[in-house]
N, C-alpha and C positions, 0 to 999 in steps of 0.2 A: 182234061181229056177223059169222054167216056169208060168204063171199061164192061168186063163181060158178066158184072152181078146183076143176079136178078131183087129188082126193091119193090117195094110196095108201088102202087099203080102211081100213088100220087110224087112219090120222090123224084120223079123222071123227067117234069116235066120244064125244069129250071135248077141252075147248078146252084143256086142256094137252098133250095129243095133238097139236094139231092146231099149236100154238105151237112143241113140239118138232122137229115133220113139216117146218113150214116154214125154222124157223132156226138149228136144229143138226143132225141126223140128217142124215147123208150129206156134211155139209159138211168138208171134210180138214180136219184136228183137228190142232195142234203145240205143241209144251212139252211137259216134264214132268209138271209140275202137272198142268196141264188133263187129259193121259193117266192119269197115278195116278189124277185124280179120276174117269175117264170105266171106268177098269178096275176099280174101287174098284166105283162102282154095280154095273156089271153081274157084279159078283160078290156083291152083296149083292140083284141081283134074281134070282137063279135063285132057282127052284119058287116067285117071284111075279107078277104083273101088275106090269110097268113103271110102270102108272102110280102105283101105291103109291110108288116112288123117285121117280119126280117130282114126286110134292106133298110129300113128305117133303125133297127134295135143300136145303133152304136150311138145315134142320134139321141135315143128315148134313154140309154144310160148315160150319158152325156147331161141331161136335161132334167134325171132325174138323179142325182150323187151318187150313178151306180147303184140304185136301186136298195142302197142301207137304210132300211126304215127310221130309224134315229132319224137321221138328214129330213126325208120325204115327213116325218111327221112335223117336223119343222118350219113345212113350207106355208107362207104367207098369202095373202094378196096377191102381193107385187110377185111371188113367184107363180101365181095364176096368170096373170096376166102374161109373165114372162114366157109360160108355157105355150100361151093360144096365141103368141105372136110366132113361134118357133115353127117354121115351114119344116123343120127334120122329123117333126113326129107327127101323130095323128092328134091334131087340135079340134079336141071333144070337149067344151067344159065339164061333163057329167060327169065323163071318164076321169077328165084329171084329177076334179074334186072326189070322187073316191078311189083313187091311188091315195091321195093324200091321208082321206080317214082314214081308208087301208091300213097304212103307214100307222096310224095313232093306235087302232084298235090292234096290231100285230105287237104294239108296244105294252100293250095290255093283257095281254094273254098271259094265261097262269100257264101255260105248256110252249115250249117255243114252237113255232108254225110249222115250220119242217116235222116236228115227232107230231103235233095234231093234224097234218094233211095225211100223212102214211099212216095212221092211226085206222081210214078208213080205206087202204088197201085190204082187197078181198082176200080171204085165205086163201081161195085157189082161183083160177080163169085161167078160160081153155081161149088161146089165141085161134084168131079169125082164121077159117080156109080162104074166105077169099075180101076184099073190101066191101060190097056189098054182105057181109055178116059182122062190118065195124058196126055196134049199137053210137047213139049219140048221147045215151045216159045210161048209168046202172043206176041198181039199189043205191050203193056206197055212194054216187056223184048225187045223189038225190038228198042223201043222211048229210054228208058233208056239207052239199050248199045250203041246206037249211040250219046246220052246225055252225057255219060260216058267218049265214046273215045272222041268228040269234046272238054271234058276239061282233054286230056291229059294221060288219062289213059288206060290201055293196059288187054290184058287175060281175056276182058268182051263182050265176045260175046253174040248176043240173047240166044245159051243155058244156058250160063253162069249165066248171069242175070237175068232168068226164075228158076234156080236151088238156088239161092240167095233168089229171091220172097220166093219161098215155101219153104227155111229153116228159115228162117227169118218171116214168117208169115202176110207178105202179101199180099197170097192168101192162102189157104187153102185149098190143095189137098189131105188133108183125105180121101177116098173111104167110103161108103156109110155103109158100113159094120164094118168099123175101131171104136171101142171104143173112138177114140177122135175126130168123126165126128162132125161134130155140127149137129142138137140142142142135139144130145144125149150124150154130152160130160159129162164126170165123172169129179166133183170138184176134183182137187189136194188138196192133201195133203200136207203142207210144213211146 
């Protein structure tokens, strides 16, 4: 059932939109897991509509062992294959074969991924007045994805990693009007 907050332009437009807007997008994001799984999508949503991954994402954890890189770095052939047959996700080979390295090179890391992604949260950002002053990259989503690819990793471009920042809530591109702006943010209920 609608109610009477006002959200960002794009949260409105579909109630898994609007479920994401409210209780994961912008909210700081920690673990491993949950970051492989959060940098996993949004390498598998470029040139789509997000919402395609979110009505999809129980599917793509499902298909990927919940997104624990251990497992995904594990995956074989036959789980390529098993993947591009799988109508619940988005069957990319490029995509899935780097989810996979992903997975290997996140195994690799001398810093677990979670403290190296937040690593290039800005010291300060000033949230957007309005959507048109959401940028598609900063400095940091710039340092990062080329942080990124230098240890190994693939589908992390500056947009990419800019779209990562603000689901993951390491900047906070709320719009000035948005109920979960800050300072005027409304305590959760949990």
């Amino acid at each position: 059932m609608p109610d009477s907050r006002v959200r960002c332009s794009w949260a409105g437009s579909a109630p898994e939109y609007t479920a994401y807007h409210d209780d994961e997008w912008g909210r700081p994001l920690r673990g491993v897991t949950a970051m492989f799984e959060r940098l996993s999508l949004e390498g598998f949503q470029s040139g789509l509509s997000w919402i395609v991954i979110l009505r999809k994402r129980p599917a793509f954890r499902a298909a990927f062992a919940g997104f624990e890189p251990s497992a995904v770095a594990a995956f074989g052939e036959a789980d390529v294959a098993r993947l591009l047959a799988d109508a619940g996700i988005v069957r990319n080979r490029l995509k899935i074969e780097a989810t996979i390295a992903n997975a290997r090179a996140v195994l690799d890391l001398d810093t677990p991924l979670d403290e190296l992604l937040w690593s290039f949260a800005p010291a300060s950002h000033v949230p957007p007045a309005t959507f048109a002053d959401v940028p598609a990259t900063s400095p940091e989503s710039v340092a990062m994805a080329k942080e990124l690819k230098r240890r190994g990793l693939r589908f992390v471009g500056p947009t990419t990693c800019y779209a990562l920042m603000q689901a993951a809530g390491l900047v906070d591109d709320h719009v000035a009007e948005c109920w979960l702006a800050a300072p005027q943010r409304e305590p959760r209920a949990d």
